[in-house]
C-alpha positions in Angstrom: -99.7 101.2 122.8 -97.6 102.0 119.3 -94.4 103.7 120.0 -93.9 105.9 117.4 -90.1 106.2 116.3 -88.8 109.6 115.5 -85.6 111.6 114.2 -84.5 114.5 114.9 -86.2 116.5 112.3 -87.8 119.7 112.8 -91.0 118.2 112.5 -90.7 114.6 114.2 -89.4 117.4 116.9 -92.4 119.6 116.7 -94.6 116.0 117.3 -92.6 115.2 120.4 -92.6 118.5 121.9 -96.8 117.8 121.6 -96.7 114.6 123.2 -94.9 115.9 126.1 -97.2 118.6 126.1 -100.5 116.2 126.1 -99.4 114.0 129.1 -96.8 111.6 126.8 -93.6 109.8 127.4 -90.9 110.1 125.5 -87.4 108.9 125.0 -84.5 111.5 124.2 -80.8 111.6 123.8 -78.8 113.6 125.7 -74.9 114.3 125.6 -75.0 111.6 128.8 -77.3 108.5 128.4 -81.2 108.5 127.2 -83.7 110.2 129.3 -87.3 109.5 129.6 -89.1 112.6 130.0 -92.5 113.9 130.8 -93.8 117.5 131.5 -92.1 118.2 134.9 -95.9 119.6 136.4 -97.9 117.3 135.0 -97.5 115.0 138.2 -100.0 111.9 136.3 -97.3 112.0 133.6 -94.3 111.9 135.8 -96.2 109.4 138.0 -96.3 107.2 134.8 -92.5 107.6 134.0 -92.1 105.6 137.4 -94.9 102.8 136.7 -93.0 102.2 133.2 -89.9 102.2 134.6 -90.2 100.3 138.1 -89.1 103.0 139.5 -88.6 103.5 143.3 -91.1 106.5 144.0 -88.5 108.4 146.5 -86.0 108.0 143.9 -86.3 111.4 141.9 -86.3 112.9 138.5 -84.3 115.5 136.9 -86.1 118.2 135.2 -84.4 119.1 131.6 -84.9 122.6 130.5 -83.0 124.4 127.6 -83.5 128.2 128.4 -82.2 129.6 132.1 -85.2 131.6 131.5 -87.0 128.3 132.8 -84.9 128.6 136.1 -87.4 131.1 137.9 -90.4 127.9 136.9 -88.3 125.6 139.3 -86.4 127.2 141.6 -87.0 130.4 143.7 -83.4 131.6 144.2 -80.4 131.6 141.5 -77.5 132.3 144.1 -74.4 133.8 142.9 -72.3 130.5 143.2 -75.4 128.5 141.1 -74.6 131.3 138.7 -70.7 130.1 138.3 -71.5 126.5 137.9 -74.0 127.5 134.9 -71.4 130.1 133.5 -68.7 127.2 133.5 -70.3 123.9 132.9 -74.0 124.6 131.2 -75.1 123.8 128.7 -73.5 120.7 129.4 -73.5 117.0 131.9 -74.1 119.2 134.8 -76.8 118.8 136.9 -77.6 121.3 139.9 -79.6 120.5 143.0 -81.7 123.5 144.5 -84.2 124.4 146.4 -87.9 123.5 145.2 -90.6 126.4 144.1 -93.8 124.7 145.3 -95.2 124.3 141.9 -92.8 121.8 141.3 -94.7 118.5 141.7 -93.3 116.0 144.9 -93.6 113.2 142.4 -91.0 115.0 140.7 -89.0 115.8 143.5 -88.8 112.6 145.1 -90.9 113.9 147.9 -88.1 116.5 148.5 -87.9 120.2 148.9 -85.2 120.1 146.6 -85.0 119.4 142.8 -82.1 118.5 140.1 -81.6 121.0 137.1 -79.8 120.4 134.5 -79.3 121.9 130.8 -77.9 119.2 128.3 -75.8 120.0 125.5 -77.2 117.6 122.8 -77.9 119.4 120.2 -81.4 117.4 119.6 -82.3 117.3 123.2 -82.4 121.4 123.2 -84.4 121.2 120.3 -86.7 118.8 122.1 -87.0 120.7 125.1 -87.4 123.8 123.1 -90.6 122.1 121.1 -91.7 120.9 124.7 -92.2 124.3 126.2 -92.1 123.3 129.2 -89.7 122.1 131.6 -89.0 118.0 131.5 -88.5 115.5 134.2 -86.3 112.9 133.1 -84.9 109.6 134.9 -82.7 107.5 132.2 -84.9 105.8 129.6 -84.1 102.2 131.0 -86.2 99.7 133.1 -85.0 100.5 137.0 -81.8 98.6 137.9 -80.6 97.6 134.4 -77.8 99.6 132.7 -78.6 102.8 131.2 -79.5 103.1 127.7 -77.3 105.2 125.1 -78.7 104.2 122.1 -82.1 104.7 121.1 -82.3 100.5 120.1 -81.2 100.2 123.9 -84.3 102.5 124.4 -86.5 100.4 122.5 -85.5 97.0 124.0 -87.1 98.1 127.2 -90.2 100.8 126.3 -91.4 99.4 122.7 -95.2 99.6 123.2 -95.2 101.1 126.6 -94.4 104.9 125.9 -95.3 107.1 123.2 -92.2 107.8 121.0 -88.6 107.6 121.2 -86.1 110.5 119.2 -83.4 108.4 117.8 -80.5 111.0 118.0 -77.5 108.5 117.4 -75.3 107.2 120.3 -75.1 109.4 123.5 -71.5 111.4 123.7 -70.5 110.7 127.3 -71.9 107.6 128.4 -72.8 107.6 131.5 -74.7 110.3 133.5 -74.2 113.9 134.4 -72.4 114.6 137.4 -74.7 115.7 140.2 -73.8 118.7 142.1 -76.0 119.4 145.7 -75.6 123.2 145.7 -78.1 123.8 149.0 -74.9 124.1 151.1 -72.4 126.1 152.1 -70.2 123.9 150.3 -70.5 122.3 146.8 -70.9 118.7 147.1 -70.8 115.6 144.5 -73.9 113.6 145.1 -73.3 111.7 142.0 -70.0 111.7 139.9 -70.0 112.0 136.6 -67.5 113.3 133.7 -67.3 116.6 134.7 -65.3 116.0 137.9 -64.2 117.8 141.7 -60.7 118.6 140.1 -63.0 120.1 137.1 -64.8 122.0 139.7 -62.5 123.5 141.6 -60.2 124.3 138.6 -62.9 126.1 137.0 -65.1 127.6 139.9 -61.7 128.9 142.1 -63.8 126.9 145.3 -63.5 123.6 146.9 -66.2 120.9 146.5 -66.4 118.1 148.8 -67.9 114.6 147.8 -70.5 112.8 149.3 -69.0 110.5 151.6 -71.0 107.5 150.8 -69.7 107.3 146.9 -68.2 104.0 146.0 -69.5 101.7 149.5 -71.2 99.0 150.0 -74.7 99.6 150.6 -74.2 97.2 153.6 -71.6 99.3 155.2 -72.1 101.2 158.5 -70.9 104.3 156.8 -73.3 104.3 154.3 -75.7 107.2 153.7 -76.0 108.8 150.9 -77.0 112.0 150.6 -78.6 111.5 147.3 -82.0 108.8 147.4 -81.1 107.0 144.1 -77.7 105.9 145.2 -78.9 103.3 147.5 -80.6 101.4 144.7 -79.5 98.5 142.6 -78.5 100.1 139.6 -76.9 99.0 135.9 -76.8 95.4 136.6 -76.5 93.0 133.7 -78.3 89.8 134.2 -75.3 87.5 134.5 -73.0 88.1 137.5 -69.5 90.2 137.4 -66.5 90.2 139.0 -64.1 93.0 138.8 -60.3 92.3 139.7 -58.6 94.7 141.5 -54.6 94.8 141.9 -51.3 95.1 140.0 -52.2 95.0 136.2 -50.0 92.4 135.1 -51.6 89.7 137.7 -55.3 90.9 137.2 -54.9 90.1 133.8 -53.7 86.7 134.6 -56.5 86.1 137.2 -59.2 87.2 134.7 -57.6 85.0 132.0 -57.4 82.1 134.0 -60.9 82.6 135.8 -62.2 82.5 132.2 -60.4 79.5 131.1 -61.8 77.7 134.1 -65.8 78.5 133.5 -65.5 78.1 129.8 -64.2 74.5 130.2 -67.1 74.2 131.9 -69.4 75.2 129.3 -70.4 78.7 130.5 -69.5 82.1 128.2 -67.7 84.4 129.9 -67.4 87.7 128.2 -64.4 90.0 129.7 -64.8 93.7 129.5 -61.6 95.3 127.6 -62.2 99.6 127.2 -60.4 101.5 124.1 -57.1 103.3 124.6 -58.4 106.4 125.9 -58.9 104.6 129.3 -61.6 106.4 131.7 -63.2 108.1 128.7 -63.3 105.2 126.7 -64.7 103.2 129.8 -67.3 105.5 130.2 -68.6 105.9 126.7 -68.4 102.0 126.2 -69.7 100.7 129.7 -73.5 100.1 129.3 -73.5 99.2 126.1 -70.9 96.5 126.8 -73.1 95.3 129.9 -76.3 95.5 127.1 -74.2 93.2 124.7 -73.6 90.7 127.6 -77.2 90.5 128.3 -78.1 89.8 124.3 -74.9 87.3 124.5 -76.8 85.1 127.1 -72.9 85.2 129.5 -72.7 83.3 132.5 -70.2 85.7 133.6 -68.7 89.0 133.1 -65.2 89.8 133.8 -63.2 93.3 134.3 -60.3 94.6 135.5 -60.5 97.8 137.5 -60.2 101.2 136.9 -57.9 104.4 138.9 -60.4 105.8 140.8 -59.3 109.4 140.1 -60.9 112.0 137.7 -63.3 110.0 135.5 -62.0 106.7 136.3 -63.5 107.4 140.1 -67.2 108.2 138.3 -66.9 104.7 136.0 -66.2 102.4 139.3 -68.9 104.4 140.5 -71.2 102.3 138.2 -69.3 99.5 137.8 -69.0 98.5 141.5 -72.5 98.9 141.5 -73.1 96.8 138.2 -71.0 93.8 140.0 -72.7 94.2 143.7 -69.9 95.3 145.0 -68.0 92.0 143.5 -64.5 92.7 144.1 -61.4 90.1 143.8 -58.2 91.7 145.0 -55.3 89.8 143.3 
């Protein structure tokens, strides 16, 4: 197969919107990371978003849409609290789980009766999904358990002659994916964080949302069961191994400098994660690609110190813990 590279013209739009609309793949930007997206009810396309990725077949998709016109194709109850998370955080790295309408393929789904919404804010992903017609399931446009893609050359390191097209919209906004909010409940709760936070939430909502209790453990623990199917798989892992240092700043910066000094005398490259000044945001926006770069470096070993885990800093350990295995030196 020929990938076919395309911008984010009104026509290359108009050809990707067909694709999609003939059984296709293709590779999006978003405002988040990359999606790889197939009509949501064609269940032989969606099927084929798993082969191509590796993809764990209980592990489901999100289905994209741009118009909340679409809602009623997906979901068979907009309840008045659904309505407030739309009103304050759509469109936008949002994304809603709700009941399934039976149309909705299982494939999709996971095999569940519920199903993850979401309406992204990227200006060339709304026009994709408006050329589509239809709504799109989309997993992130990376090969299952390596770091997520936010460029469309990420994109292409791991689909070039497996899918039909990939819209090069420039890098993604955010960086890592959209927060994922369970809204089945009685009470809002964060399967998945994301840069839209609880304390974003609650300030904006006037509720309470609770988080799943399994965020952020070790997949070996007791305790751990997430709510959410994809959490308990291996995900963003470079190929080298990582080790992030947890502790006072002043000695993790010695442990990681010293750690390094030790394996590059012994021939290995180490490559040390350092985020811009903006911290969390910074980290978030910078992560994968960082984890890519290592990769196309060939390093031995990847070093970083830890993050806060409150607001956004929580959501970026969320994938870096799971990027190191759960690797953690307290110093």
């Amino acid at each position: 197969m020929q990938t076919r590279y395309l911008s984010t013209s009104e026509e290359d739009m108009r050809i990707a919107g067909e694709i999609v609309r003939n059984g296709g793949l293709v590779a999006f930007p978003t405002e988040t990371v990359y999606g790889l997206g197939a009509d949501a009810f064609d269940a032989e396309a969606v099927e084929n978003i798993y082969t191509v990725k590796g993809r764990p077949a209980d592990n489901p998709s999100i289905v994209h849409i741009w118009s909340r016109d679409q809602l009623g194709l997906i979901t068979p109850e907009v309840t008045p609290m659904m309505e407030k998370v739309m009103d304050a955080f759509w469109p936008g790295p949002v994304t809603m789980i709700c009941q399934r309408i039976f149309t909705v393929p299982y494939v999709t789904t996971g095999g569940l009766e519920t199903v993850g919404i979401r309406m992204p804010s990227d200006p060339a992903a709304r026009a994709f999904l408006k050329a589509a017609d239809c709504p799109v399931a989309a997993p992130s446009a990376n090969l299952s358990g390596k770091p997520s893609p936010t460029t469309a050359e990420h994109v292409r390191e791991d689909f070039d002659g497996r899918i039909d097209a990939i819209i090069d919209g420039g890098p993604c906004e955010f960086g890592i994916e959209s927060t994922v909010i369970d809204m089945t409940g009685d009470v809002p709760m964060i399967l998945r964080p994301g840069i839209m936070t609880a304390e974003d939430f609650h300030e904006r909502l006037g509720v309470p949302v609770i988080m799943d209790p399994a965020l952020n453990k070790k997949p070996e623990d007791p305790d751990f069961h997430p709510k959410a199917p994809g959490m308990k798989y291996r995900h963003y892992a470079p190929k080298a191994p990582m080790i992030i240092f947890e502790g006072e700043e002043e000695k993790v910066l010695e442990a990681i400098e010293q750690m390094k000094t030790e394996h590059e005398m012994e021939g290995e490259n180490v490559i040390v994660l350092e985020f811009g000044q903006n911290g969390a945001i910074d980290a978030a926006h910078e992560l994968f690609a960082m984890l890519r770069d290592a990769d196309r470096e060939n390093a031995d070993l990847i070093l970083a110190a830890a993050l806060p885990q409150k607001g956004v800093g929580f959501s970026v350990m969320n994938r870096m813990l799971k990027s190191a295995g759960f690797n953690i030196r307290k110093v």
